[in-house]
N, CA, C and O atoms as CSV, one atom per row, in Angstrom:
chain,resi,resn,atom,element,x,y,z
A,1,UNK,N,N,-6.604,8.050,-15.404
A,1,UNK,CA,C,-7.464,8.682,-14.412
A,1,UNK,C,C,-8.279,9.776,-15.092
A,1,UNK,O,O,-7.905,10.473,-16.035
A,2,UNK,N,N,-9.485,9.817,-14.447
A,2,UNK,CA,C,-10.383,10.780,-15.233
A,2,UNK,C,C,-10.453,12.007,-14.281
A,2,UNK,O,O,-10.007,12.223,-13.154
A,3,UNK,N,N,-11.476,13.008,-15.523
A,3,UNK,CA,C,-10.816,14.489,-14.319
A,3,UNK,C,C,-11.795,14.367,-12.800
A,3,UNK,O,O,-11.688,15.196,-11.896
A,4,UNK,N,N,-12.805,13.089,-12.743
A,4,UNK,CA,C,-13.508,12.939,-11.650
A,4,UNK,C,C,-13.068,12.267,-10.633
A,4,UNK,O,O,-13.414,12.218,-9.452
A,5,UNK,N,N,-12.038,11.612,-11.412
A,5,UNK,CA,C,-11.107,10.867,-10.127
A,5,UNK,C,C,-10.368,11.663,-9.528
A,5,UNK,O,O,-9.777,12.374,-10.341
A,6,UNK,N,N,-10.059,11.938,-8.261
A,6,UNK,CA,C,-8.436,12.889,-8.039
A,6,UNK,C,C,-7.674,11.961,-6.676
A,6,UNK,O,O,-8.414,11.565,-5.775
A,7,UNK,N,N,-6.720,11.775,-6.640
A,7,UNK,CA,C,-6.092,11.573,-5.829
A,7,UNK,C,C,-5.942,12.146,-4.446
A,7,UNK,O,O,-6.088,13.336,-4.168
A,8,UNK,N,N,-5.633,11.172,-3.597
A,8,UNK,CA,C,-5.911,11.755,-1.998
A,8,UNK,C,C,-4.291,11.314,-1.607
A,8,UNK,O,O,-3.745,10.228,-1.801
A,9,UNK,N,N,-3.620,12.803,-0.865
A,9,UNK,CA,C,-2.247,12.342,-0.569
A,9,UNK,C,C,-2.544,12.209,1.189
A,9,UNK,O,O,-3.313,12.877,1.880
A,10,UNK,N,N,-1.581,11.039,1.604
A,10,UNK,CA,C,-1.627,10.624,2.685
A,10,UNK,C,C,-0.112,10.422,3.457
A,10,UNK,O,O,0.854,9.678,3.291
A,11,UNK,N,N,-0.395,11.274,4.184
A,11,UNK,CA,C,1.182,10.954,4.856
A,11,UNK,C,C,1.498,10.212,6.525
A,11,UNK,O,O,0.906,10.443,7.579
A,12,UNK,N,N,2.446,9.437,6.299
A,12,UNK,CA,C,2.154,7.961,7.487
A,12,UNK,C,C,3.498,8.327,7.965
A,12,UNK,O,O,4.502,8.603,7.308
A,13,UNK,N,N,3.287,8.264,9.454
A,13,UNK,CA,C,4.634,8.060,10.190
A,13,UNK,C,C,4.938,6.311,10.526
A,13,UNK,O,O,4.117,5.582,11.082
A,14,UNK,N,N,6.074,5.950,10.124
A,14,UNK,CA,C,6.258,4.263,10.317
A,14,UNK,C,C,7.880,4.678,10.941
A,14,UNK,O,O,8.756,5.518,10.733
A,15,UNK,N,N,7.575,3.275,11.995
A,15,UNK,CA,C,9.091,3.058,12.296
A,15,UNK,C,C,9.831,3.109,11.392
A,15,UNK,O,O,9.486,3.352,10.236
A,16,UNK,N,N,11.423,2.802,11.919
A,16,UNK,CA,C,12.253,2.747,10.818
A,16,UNK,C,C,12.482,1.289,10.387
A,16,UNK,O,O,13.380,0.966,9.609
A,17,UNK,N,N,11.506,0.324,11.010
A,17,UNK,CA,C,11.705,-1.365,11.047
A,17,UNK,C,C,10.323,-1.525,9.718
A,17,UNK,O,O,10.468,-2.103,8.641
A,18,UNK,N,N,9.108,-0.868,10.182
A,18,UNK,CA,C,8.430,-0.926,8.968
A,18,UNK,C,C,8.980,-0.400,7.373
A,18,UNK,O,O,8.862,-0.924,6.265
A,19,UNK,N,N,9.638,0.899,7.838
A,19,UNK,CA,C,10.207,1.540,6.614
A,19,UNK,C,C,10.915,0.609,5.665
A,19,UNK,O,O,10.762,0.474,4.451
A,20,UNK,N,N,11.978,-0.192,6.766
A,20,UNK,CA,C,12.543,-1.006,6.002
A,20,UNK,C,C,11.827,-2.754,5.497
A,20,UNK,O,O,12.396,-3.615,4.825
A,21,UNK,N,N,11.090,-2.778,5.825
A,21,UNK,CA,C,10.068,-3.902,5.356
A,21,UNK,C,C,9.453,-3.213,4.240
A,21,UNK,O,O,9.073,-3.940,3.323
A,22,UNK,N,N,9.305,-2.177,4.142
A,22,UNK,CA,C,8.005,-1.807,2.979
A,22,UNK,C,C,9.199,-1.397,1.615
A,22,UNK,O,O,9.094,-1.560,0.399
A,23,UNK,N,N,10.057,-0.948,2.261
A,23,UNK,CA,C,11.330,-0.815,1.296
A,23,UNK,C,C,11.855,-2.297,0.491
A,23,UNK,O,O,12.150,-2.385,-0.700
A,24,UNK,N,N,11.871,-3.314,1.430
A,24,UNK,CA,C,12.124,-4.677,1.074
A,24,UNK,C,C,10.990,-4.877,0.159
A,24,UNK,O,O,11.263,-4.599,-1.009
A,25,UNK,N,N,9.761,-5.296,0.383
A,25,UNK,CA,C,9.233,-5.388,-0.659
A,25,UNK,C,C,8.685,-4.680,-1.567
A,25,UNK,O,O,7.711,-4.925,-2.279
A,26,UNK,N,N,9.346,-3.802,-1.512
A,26,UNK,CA,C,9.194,-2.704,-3.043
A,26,UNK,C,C,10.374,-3.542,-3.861
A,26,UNK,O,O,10.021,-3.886,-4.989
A,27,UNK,N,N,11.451,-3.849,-3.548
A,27,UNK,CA,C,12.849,-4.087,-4.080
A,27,UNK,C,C,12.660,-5.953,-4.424
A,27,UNK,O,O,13.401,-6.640,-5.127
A,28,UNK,N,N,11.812,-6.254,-3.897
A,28,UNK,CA,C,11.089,-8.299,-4.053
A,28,UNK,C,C,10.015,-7.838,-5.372
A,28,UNK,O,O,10.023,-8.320,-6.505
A,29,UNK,N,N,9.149,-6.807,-4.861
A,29,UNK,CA,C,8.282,-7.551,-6.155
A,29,UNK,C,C,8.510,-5.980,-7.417
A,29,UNK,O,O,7.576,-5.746,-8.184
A,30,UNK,N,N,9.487,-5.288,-7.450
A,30,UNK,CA,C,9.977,-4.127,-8.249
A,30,UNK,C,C,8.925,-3.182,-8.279
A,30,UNK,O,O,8.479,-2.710,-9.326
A,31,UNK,N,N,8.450,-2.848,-6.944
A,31,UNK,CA,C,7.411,-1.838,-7.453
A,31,UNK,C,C,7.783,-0.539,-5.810
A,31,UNK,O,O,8.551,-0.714,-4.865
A,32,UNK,N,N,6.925,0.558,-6.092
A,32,UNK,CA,C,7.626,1.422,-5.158
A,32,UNK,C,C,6.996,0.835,-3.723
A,32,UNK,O,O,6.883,-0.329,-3.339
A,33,UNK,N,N,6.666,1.976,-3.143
A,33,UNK,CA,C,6.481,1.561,-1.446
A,33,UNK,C,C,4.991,2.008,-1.616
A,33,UNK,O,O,4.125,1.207,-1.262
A,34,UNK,N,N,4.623,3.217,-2.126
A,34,UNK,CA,C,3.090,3.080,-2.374
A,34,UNK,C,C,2.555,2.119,-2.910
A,34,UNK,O,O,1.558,1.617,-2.392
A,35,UNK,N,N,3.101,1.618,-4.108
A,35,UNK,CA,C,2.550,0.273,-4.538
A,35,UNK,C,C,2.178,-0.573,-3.563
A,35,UNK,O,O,1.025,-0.999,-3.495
A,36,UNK,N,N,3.017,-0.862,-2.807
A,36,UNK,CA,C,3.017,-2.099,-2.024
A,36,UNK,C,C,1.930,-2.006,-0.797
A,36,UNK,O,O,1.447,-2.833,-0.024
A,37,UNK,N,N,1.741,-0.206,-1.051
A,37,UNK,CA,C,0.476,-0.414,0.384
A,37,UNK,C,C,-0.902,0.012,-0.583
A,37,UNK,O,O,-2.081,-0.106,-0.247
A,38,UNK,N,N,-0.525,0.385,-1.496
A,38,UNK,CA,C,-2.020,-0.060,-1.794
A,38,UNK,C,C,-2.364,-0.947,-2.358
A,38,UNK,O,O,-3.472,-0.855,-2.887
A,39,UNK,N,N,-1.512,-2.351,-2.532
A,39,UNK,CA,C,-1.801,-3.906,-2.972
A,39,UNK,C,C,-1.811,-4.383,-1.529
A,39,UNK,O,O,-1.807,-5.607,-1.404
A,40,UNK,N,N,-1.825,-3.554,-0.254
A,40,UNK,CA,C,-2.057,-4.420,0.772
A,40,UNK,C,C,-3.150,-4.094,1.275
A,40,UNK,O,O,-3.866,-5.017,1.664
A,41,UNK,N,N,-3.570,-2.870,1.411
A,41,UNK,CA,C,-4.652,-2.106,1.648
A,41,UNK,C,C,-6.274,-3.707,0.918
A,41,UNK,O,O,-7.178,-4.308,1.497
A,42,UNK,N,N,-5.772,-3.685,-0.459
A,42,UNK,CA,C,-6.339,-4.399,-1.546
A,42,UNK,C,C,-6.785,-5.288,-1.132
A,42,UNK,O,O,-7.995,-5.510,-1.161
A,43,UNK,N,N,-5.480,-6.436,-0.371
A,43,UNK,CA,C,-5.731,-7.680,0.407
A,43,UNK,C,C,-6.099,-7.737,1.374
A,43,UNK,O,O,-6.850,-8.617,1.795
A,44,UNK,N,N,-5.704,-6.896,1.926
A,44,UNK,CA,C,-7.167,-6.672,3.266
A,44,UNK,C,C,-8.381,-6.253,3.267
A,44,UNK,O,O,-9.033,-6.292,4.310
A,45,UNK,N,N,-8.841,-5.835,2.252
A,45,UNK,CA,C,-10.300,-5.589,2.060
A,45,UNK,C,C,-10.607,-7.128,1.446
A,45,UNK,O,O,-11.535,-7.753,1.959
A,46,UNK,N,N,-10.090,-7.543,0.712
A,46,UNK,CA,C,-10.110,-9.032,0.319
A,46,UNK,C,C,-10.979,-10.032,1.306
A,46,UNK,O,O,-12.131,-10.449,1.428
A,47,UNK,N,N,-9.338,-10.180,2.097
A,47,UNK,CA,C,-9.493,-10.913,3.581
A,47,UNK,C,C,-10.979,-10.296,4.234
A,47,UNK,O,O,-11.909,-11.099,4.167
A,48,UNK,N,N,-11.261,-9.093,4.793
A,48,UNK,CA,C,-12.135,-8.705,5.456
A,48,UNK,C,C,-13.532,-9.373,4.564
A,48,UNK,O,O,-14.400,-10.131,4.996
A,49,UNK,N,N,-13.395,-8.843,3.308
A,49,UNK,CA,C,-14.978,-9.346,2.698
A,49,UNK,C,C,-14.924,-10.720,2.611
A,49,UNK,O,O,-15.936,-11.288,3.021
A,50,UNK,N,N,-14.051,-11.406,2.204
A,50,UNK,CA,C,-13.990,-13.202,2.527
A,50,UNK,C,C,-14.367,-13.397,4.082
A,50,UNK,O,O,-15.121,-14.351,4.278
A,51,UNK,N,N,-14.085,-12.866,4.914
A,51,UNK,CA,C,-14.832,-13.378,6.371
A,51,UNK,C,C,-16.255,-13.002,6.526
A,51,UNK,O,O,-17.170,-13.699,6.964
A,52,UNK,N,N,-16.286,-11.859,6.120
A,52,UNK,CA,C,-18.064,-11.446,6.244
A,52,UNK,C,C,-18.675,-12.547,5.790
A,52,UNK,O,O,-19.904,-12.597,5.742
């Protein structure tokens, strides 16, 4: 990361049924729980620009 990039912290209230889904696949594909939402975040911009 460069010093022009900076990070934006974001804090999410989730059930405790999501918690444990996002926990599950942190522990399926070995990566944390942020990982996993910003590789979903990813695929949904995906999905969205594939329909446009």
């Amino acid at each position: 990361m460069t010093d022009t990039q900076k990070m934006v912290r974001l804090n999410l209230d989730l059930s405790p049924e999501l918690n444990q889904i996002l926990d599950g696949l942190g522990n399926k594909i070995g990566t944390s729980k942020g990982d996993v939402l910003r590789q979903a975040i990813t695929l949904m911009q995906i999905m969205v620009i594939t329909k446009e």
